[in-house]
C-alpha positions in Angstrom: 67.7 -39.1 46.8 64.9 -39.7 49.1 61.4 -38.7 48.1 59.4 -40.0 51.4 62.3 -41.5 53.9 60.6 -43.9 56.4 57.1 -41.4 56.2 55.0 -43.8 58.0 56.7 -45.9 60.9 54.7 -48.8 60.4 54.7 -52.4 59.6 52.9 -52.0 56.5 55.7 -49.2 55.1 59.2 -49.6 54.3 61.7 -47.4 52.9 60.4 -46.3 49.7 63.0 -44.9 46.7 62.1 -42.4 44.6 59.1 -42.4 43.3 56.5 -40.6 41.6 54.1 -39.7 44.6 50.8 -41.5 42.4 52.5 -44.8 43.6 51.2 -44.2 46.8 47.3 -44.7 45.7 48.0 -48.1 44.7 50.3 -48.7 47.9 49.0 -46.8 51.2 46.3 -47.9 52.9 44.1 -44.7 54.3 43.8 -46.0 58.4 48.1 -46.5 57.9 48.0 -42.9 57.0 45.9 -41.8 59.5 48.3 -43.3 62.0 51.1 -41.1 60.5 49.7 -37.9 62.1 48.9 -39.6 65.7 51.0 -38.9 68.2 53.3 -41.9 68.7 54.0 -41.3 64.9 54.5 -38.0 64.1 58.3 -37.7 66.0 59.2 -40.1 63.8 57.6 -37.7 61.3 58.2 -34.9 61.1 62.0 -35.3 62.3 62.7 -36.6 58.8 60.4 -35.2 56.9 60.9 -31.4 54.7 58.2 -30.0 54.0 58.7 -30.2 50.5 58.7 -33.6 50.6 55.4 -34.5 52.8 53.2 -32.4 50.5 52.8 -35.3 48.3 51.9 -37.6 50.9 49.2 -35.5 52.3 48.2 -35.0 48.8 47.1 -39.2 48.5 46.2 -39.1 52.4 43.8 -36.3 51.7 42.2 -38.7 48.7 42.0 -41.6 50.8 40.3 -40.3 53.8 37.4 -42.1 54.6 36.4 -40.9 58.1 36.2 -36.9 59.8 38.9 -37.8 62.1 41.0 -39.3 59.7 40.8 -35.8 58.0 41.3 -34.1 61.6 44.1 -35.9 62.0 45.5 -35.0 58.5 44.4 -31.5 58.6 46.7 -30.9 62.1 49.6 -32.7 60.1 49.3 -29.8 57.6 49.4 -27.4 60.3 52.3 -28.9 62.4 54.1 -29.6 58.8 53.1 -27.8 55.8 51.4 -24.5 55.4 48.5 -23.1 53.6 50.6 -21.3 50.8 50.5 -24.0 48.5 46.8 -23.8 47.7 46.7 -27.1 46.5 46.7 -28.2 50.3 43.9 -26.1 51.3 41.4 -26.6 48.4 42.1 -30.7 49.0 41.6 -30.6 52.5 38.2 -28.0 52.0 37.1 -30.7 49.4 37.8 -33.6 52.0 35.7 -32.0 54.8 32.8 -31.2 51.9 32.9 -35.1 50.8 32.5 -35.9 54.2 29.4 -34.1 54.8 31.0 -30.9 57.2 30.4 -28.5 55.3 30.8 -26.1 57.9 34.0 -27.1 58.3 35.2 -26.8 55.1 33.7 -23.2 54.6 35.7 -22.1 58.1 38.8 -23.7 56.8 38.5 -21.6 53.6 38.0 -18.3 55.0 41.0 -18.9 57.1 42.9 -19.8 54.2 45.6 -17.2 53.3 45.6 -17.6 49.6 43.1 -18.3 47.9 43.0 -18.3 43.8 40.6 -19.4 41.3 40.9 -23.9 41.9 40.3 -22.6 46.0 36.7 -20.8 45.1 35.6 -23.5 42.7 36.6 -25.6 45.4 34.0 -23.5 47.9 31.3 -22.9 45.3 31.3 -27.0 44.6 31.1 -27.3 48.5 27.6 -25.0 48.6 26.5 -26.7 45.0 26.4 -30.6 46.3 24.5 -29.1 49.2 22.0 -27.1 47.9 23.3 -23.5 49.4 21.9 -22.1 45.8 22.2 -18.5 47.5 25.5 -19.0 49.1 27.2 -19.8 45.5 26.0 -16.8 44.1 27.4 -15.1 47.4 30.7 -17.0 46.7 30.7 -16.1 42.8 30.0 -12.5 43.3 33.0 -11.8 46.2 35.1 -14.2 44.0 34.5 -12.0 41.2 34.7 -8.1 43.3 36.7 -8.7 46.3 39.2 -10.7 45.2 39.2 -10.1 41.2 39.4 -13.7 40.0 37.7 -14.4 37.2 35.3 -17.2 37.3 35.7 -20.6 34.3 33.3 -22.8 33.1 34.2 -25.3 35.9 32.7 -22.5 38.4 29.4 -22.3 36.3 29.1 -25.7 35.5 29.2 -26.4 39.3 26.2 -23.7 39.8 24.1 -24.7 37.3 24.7 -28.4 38.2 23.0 -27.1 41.5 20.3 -25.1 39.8 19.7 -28.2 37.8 19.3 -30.8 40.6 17.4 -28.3 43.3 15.1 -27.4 40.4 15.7 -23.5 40.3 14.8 -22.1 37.2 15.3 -18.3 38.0 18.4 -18.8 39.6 19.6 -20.9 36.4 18.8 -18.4 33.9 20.9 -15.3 36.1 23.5 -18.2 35.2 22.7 -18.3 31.6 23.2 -14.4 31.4 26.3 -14.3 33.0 27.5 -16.9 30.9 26.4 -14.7 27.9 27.7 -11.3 29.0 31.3 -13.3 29.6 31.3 -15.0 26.3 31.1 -18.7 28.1 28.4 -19.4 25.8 31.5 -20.4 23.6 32.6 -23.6 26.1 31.1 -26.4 24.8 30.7 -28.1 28.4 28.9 -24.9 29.4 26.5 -25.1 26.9 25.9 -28.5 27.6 25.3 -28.2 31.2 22.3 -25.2 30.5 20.8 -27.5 27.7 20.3 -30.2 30.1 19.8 -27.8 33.0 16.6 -26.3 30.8 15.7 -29.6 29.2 15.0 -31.2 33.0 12.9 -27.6 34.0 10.9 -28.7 31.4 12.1 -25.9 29.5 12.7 -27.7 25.8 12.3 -24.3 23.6 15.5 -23.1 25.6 17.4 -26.6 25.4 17.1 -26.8 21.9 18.1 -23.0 21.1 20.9 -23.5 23.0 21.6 -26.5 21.0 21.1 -25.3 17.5 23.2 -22.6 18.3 26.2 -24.2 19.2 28.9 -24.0 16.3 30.4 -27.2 17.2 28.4 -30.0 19.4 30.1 -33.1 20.5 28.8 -36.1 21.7 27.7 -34.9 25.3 26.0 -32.4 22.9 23.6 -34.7 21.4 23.1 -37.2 24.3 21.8 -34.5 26.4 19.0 -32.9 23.4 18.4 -37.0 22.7 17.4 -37.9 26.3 15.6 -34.6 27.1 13.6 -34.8 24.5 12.7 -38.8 25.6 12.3 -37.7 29.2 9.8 -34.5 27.9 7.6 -37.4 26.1 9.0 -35.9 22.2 10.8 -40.1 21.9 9.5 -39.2 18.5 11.7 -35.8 17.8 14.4 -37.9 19.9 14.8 -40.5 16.9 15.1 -37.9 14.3 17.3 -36.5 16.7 19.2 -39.7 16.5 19.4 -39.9 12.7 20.7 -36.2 12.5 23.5 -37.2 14.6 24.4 -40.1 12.2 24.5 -37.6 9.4 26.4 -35.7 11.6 29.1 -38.5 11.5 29.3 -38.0 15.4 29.4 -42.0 16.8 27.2 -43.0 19.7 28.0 -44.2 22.5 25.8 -46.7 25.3 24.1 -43.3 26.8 23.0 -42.8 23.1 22.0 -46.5 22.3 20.0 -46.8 25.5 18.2 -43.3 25.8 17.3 -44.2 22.3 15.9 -47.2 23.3 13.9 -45.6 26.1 12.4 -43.8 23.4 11.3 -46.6 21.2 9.8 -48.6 24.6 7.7 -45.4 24.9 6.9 -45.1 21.5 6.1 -48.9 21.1 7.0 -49.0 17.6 8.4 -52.2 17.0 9.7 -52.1 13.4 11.6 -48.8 14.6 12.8 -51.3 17.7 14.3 -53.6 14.6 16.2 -50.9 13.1 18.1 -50.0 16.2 18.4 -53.5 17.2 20.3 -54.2 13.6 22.5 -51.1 14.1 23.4 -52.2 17.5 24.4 -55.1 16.5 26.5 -54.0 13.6 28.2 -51.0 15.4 29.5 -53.5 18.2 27.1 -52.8 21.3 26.0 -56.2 20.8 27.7 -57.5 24.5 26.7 -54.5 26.0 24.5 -55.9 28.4 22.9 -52.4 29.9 22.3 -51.6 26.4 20.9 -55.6 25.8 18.1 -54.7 28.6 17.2 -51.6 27.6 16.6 -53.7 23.7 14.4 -56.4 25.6 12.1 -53.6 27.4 11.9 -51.8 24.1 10.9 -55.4 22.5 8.5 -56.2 25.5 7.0 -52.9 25.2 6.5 -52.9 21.6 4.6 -56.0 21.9 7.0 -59.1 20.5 7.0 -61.0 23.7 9.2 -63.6 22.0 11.7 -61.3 20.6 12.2 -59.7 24.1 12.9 -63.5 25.3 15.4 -63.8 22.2 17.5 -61.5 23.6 17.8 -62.2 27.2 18.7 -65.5 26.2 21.7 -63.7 23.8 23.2 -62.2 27.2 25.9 -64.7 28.5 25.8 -63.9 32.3 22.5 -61.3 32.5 22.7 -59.3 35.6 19.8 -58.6 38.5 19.0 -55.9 36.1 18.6 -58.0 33.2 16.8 -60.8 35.4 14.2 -58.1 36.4 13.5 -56.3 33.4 12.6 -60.1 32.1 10.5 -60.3 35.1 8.8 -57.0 34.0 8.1 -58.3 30.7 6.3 -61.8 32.0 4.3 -59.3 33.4 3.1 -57.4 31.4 2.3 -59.6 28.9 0.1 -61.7 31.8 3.2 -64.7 32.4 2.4 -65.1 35.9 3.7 -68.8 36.1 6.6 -68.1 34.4 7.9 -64.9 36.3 7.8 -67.2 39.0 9.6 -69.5 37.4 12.3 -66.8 36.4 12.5 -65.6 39.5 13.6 -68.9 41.1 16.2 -69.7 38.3 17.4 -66.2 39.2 17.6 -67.1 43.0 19.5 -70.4 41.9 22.1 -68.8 39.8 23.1 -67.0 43.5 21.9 -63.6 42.9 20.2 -61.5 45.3 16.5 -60.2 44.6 16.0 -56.1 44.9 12.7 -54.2 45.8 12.6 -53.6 42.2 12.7 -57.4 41.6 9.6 -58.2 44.1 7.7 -55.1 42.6 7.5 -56.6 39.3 7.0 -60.2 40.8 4.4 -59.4 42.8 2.8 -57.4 39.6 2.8 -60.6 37.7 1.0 -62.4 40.4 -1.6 -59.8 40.1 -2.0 -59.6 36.6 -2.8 -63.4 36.1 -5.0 -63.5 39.4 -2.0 -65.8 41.6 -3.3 -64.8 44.9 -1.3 -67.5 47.1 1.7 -66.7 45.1 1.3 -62.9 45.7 0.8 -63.3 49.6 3.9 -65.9 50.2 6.3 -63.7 48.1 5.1 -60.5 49.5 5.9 -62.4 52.9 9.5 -63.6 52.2 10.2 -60.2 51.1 10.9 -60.1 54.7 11.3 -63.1 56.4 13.8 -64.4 54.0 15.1 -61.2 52.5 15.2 -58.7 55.1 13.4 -56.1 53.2 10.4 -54.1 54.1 7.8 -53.6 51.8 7.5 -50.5 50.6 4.7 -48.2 49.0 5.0 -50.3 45.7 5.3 -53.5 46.7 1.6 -52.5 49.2 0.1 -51.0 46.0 1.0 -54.5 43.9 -1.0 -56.3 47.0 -4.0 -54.1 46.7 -4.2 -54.4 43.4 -3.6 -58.3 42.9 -6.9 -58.9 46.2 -9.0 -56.4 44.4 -8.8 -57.9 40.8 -9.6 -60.8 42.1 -12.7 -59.4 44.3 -11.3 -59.7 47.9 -11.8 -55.9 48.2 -12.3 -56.3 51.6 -9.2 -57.5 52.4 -7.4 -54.7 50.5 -8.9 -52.2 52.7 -7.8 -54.0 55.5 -4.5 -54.2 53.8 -4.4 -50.5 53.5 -5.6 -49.7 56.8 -2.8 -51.9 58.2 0.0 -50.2 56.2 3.1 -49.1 58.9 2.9 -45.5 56.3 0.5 -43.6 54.4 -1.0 -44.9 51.3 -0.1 -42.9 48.0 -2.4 -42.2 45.1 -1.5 -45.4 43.7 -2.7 -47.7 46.3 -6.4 -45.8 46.5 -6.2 -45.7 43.0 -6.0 -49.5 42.9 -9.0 -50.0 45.4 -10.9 -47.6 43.2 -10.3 -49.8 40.0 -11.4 -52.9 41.8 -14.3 -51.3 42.8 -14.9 -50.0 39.3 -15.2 -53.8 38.1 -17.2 -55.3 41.1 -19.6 -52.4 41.7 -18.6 -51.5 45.2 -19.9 -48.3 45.4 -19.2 -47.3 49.2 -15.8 -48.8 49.0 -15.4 -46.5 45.8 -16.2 -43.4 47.0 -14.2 -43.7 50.3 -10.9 -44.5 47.9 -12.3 -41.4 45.9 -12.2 -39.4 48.8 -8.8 -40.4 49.7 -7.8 -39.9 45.9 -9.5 -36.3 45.6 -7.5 -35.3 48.6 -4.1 -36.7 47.7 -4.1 -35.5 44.4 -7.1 -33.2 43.3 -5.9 -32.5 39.8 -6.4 -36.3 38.3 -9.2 -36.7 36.2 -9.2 -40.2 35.9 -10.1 -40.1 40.0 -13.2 -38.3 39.1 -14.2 -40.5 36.0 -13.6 -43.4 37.6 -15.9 -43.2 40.3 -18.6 -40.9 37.9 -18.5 -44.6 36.3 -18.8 -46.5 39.3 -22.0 -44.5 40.4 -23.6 -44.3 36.6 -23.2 -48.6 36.8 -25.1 -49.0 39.4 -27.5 -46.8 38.2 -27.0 -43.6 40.5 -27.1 -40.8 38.1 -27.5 -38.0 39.9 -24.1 -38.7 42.2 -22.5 -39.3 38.7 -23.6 -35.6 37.7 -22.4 -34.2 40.5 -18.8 -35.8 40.9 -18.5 -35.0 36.8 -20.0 -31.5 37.8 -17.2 -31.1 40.2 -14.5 -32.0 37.7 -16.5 -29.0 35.9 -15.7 -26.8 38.5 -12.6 -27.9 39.3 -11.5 -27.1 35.7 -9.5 -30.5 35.4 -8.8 -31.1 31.6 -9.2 -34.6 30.5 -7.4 -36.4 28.2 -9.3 -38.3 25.7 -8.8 -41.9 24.9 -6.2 -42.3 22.0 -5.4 -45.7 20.1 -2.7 -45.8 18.1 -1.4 -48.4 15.5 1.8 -48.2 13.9 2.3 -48.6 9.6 5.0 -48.0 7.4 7.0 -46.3 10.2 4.4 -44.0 10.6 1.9 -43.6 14.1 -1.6 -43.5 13.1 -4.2 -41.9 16.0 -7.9 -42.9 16.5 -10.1 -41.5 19.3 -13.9 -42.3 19.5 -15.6 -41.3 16.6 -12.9 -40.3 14.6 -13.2 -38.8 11.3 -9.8 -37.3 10.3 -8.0 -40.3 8.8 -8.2 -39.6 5.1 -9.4 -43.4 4.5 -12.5 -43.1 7.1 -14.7 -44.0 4.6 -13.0 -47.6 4.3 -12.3 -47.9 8.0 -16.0 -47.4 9.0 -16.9 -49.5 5.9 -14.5 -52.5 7.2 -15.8 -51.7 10.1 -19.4 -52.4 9.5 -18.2 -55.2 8.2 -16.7 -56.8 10.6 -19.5 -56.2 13.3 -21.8 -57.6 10.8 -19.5 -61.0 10.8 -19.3 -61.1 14.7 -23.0 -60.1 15.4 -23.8 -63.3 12.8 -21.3 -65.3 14.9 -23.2 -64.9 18.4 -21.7 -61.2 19.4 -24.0 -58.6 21.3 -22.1 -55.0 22.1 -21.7 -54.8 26.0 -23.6 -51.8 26.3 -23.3 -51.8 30.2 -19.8 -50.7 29.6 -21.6 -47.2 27.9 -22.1 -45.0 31.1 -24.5 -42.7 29.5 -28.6 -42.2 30.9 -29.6 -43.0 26.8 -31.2 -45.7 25.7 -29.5 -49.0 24.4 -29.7 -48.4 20.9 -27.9 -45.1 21.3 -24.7 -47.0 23.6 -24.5 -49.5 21.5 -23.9 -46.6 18.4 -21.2 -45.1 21.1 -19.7 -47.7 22.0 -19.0 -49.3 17.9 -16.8 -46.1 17.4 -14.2 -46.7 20.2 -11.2 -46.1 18.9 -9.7 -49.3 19.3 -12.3 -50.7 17.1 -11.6 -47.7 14.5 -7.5 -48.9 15.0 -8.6 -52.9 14.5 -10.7 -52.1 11.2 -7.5 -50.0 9.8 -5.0 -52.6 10.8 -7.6 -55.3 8.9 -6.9 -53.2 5.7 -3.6 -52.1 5.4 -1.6 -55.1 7.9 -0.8 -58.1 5.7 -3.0 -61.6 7.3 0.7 -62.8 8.4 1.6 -59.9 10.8 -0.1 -59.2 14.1 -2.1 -55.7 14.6 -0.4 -54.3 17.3 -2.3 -51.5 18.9 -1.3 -49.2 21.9 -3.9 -47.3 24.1 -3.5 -44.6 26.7 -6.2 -45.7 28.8 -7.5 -49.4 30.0 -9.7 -51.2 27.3 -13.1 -51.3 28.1 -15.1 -54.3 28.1 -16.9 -54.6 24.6 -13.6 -53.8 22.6 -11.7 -56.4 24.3 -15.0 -58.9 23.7 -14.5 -57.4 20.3 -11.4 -58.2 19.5 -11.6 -61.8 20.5 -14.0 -62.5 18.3 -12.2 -60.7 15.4 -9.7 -62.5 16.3 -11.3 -65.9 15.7 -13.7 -64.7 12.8 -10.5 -62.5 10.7 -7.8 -65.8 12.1 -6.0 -62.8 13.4 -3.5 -62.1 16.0 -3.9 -58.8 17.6 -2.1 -57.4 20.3 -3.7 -54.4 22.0 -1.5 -52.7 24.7 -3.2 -50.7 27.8 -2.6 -48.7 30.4 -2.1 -51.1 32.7 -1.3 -54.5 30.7 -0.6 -56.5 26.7 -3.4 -58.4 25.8 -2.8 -60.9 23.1 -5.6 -61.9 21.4 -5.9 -65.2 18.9 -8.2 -68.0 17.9 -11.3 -66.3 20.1 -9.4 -65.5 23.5 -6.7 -63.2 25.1 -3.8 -63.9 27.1 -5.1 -62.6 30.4 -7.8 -65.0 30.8 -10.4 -61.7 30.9 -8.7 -61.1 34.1 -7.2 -57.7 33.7 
C-alpha cells in the first residue's frame, strides 16, 4: 500500500512507502510543497492522489507555510482536493492565514466553513486574541456558546484571558473570571493559572493570591506565576518566603523559579540571602545553567560583592552576549570604567556580536568613571562599525556622561540634535548635571521639559527646588515646592537600608523607631566626634534649607545613611563590609562621611544609590567623587 504515491513531482521527492505522515516534517521542504499545488504540478496531483490520502500532506504543508501565497496556493489545493468536512483542514488553514498576519482572511474562511465544532472556534477566538479584537472574542464566545451550542474549554478561556492579559483589560478579564466560576473552570489548574498571572500583571496581587490560595492542588506553573508577580509588584521579599513554601511543598523548581528568584534577591540586595540560593543552585544541579548563572552574577553585583559577581562569570565555560553584558553592567555599576572596556573588547575577540543592550551599559560605564573620549568613539561605532542607530538610551548615556563631567553645554546641543524626542530620562540627566554645577537657566529649561513629559515625578520638582535654594534663590525654590503643593505629588522619603541576620533594617532622616536608637545616635556622636578631630567639617551647603549653619549641620548629621553606618559599626563584625542600599543619590556630606569613617573605623563600606555602588576604604571611594 501507498500512503502518498509520487505526491510532489519533483526532484527533491521520490516515491515514498508507507509511512507515518510526521515523516514528512523532517523530509519536505515548504517552497517543494508549494509547487505541488501550482499548475504544472497538480495533474500530476491530483490524478493519483484520493482524497483520503492528501489530507496528510496538506496537514505538514499547512505547518510549513512560510509565505501568504504559499497558503493561497495550499488553500485552492484543499478546494480542488479535499473538502471542508474534516475540520481539521479548516481550523489549520484559519490558523495558517492568522500566523501570517491576514486575519481577515482567516475570519472569512471560517464563516464559510461548513462545520464548525469546538477546536474550529478556539481556533477563531485565538485568531482575534493574538490581535487584540478583545470585543470580537467575546462576540465569538457568546455565538459559540448560543448559536451553535458548543461548549467552551479552558483552552478557549485561556486564549481570552491571555488577550486580556497582554492588552491590559482588567474589566473585560474579570467578565472572564465569572464565567469561569459560573462553569466550574475554576477547577482547571491552567485556568487558574492564566487569571493569577492575568491579575498579578493588572497589578491586582489581592486577586492573584486568592486565586492562588484557593487552588486545591497548584503545580509548578502554579508557584512560578505567584513567585514572579510578587517580584515584578516590588513584594521580592513575600516572593522568597514564597520560595521556601514551595520547598516545603516538595514541588521542585525549575530555571523560571531559580531566576525569578534571583531577580528578587538583585532587588532586594541582600547578599547573604544571594549565598543561600547560590548554594542550593549549586546542589540541586542548575549549576551549568548559564541563564540562571547571569541572573546569580546580577544578583551578586547588585548585592554589592563585586568580586563574587566576577567569580561566577568566570565559572561559565562559553558565557553568552547575555552573560558578556550583564558583566558589562556590573563594571558599571560598581564605577569599572577601564575594565568594561576591556571586557567589551575580549567580547568582540571571542567573535560575538555587540547588542544595543551591550553599548547601553558600555557607554554607562564610561559615564560613571568620567571617560569622555571613550564614551564619544563607542557611541560613534555604534554606527559606523555596527550598523546600529542609537537609540533613546544609548542618547540619555551621552547626556549624562558630558554633563557629569561639566560639558553641559554640549549635552544640550546633544539633545537638541537628537533625530527623535527626548524622554524623561534624557532631561532628567541634564537636570542632574545642572544640580551639581549650579546651572540654573539650563536647569529650569530641562525642568520645564521634565514637568511637561511627566508632571507627576517629584524628584523633577525637588531637584530643581535644590538647584534654585544653592544658588541662593529662595523665593523660586518656594514656589516650584509650592507647586508640588498644589499639584498634590506625594514624595517618597529617603530610605537607607542595611541588611543583619537575614533581616532589612530601615533608617530615614531622623529616625527614632529602631529599638537600639539610643546606641546608634550614641555611636553616632561618636564617630562624628572622631572625624571632626581628624580634620572633618559637615558640608552644610548640601542642606537646602534658609536656617542658619548650625541648624544644617544638626539636619544634615541625621541622614539616614549616617544612622545605617553607625548601626552597621555596632552590630557588623570589623571583618565584613557594611553594605548599605539607598533609594535615592547620596548627598555630599554622607559620602565625605563615609570616607573618613572609612579610614578613621579601617572599614570597608559599600553604600549603593540610585544611580551607582560606591565602595568606600582606607579614606576614598571607588568613583573618584565623580558620581
Amino acid at each position: 500500500m501507498i500512503t502518498l504515491p509520487f505526491c510532489l513531482k519533483c526532484k527533491y521527492f521520490i516515491h515514498i512507502p508507507q509511512q507515518h505522515p510526521l515523516f514528512l516534517h523532517n523530509f519536505i521542504n515548504p517552497r517543494q510543497v508549494s509547487k505541488a499545488f501550482l499548475p504544472q504540478f497538480s495533474h500530476s496531483f491530483h490524478s493519483n492522489s484520493k482524497q483520503v490520502s492528501v489530507i496528510p500532506t496538506f496537514i505538514v504543508a499547512m505547518s510549513l507555510c512560510y509565505s501568504v501565497l504559499e497558503c493561497q496556493l495550499i488553500h485552492a489545493g484543499v478546494i480542488k482536493s479535499a473538502n471542508y468536512t474534516a475540520c481539521f483542514i479548516g481550523d489549520r488553514l484559519v490558523s495558517a492565514y492568522a500566523n501570517l498576519g491576514y486575519d481577515m482572511d482567516a475570519v472569512k474562511l471560517f464563516d464559510e466553513m461548513p462545520c464548525k465544532d469546538l477546536v474550529s472556534w478556539n481556533s477563531l477566538i485565538s485568531v482575534f486574541s493574538q490581535n487584540g479584537y478583545i470585543g470580537n472574542c467575546f462576540i465569538g464566545l457568546s455565538k459559540m456558546k448560543s448559536e451553535m451550542s458548543v461548549q467552551p474549554n479552558e483552552v478557549t478561556l485561556i486564549s481570552v484571558i491571555s488577550s486580556c492579559t497582554g492588552f491590559r483589560v482588567l474589566k473585560e478579564g474579570t467578565y472572564i473570571h465569572g464565567f469561569a466560576l459560573k462553569s466550574g473552570m475554576l477547577n482547571e489548574t491552567k485556568v487558574v493559572n492564566s487569571l493569577i498571572n492575568m491579575y498579578g500583571k493588572l497589578g491586582i496581587l489581592n486577586a492573584s493570591c486568592e486565586l492562588f490560595y484557593s487552588m486545591p492542588v497548584r503545580n509548578l506553573i502554579s508557584w512560578n506565576s505567584i513567585l514572579m508577580i510578587h517580584t515584578q509588584n516590588g513584594f521580592s521579599e513575600e516572593g522568597i518566603g514564597l520560595f521556601n513554601s514551595m520547598r516545603r511543598a516538595e514541588i521542585s523548581p525549575d530555571r523560571a523559579t531559580m531566576v525569578t528568584l534571583l531577580q528578587g534577591c538583585s532587588d532586594l540586595g541582600i547578599k547573604r540571602q544571594a549565598e543561600t540560593i547560590h548554594a542550593y543552585i549549586c546542589s540541586s544541579g542548575f549549576n551549568s545553567d548559564i541563564g540562571i548563572k547571569t541572573a546569580l552574577l546580577n544578583c551578586y553585583s547588585k548585592s554589592g560583592k563585586f568580586t563574587s559577581s566576577i567569580e561566577v562569570f568566570k565559572e561559565i565555560e562559553t558565557p553568552d552576549i547575555i552573560a558578556w553584558t550583564a558583566m558589562l553592567a556590573c563594571y558599571a555599576t560598581h564605577g569599572f570604567g577601564r575594565e568594561a572596556i576591556d571586557s567589551f573588547h575580549f567580547m568582540i575577540k571571542e567573535g560575538l556580536q555587540p547588542d544595543h543592550v551591550t553599548f547601553t551599559h558600555l557607554l554607562n560605564a564610561c559615564s560613571h568613571s568620567g571617560l569622555v573620549n571613550e564614551g564619544k568613539k563607542y557611541f560613534e561605532i555604534m554606527s559606523t562599525v555596527y550598523g546600529m542607530k542609537p537609540r533613546l538610551d544609548h542618547y540619555s548615556c551621552m547626556v549624562d556622561l558630558l554633563g557629569r563631567s561639566g560639558f553641559l553645554e554640549e549635552a544640550h546641543t546633544l539633545i537638541e540634535s537628537m533625530p527623535m524626542e527626548p524622554n524623561s530620562a534624557i532631561w532628567g540627566a541634564l537636570l542632574g548635571a545642572c544640580r551639581v554645577y549650579g546651572n540654573v537657566q539650563l536647569g529650569k529649561k530641562a525642568a520645564e521639559n521634565l514637568f511637561s513629559l511627566d508632571p507627576s515625578d517629584h524628584r523633577n520638582y525637588v531637584m530643581l527646588s535644590n538647584i534654585c535654594s544653592a544658588a541662593g534663590l529662595w523665593s523660586d525654590a518656594s514656589n516650584v515646592r509650592a507647586l508640588l503643593k498644589q499639584r498634590a505629588i506625594i514624595r517618597n522619603a529617603g530610605c537607607s537600608f542595611l541588611e543583619h541576620r537575614n533581616k532589612i533594617y530601615r533608617f530615614v532622616v531622623g529616625d527614632r523607631s529602631h529599638p537600639e536608637s539610643e546606641k546608634i545616635y550614641k555611636k553616632l556622636e561618636e564617630i562624628l566626634i572622631k572625624i571632626r578631630e581628624a580634620g572633618f567639617t559637615a558640608k552644610t551647603e548640601f542642606v537646602l534649607h534658609n536656617v542658619d549653619d548650625k541648624v544644617k549641620e544638626d539636619m544634615i548629621n541625621q541622614h539616614g545613611e549616617k544612622l545605617a553606618i553607625a548601626f552597621g559599626l555596632l552590630v557588623i563584625g570589623s571583618s565584613d563590609s557594611i553594605v548599605i542600599n539607598k533609594n535615592i543619590r547620596i548627598c555630599g556630606d554622607c559620602h565625605e562621611m563615609a570616607k573618613a569613617v572609612s579610614q578613621i573605623e579601617s572599614r570597608n563600606i559599600t553604600i549603593r544609590d540610585s544611580k551607582r555602588f560606591h565602595h568606600f576604604a582606607n579614606g576614598s571611594c571607588s568613583c573618584g567623587d565623580f558620581w
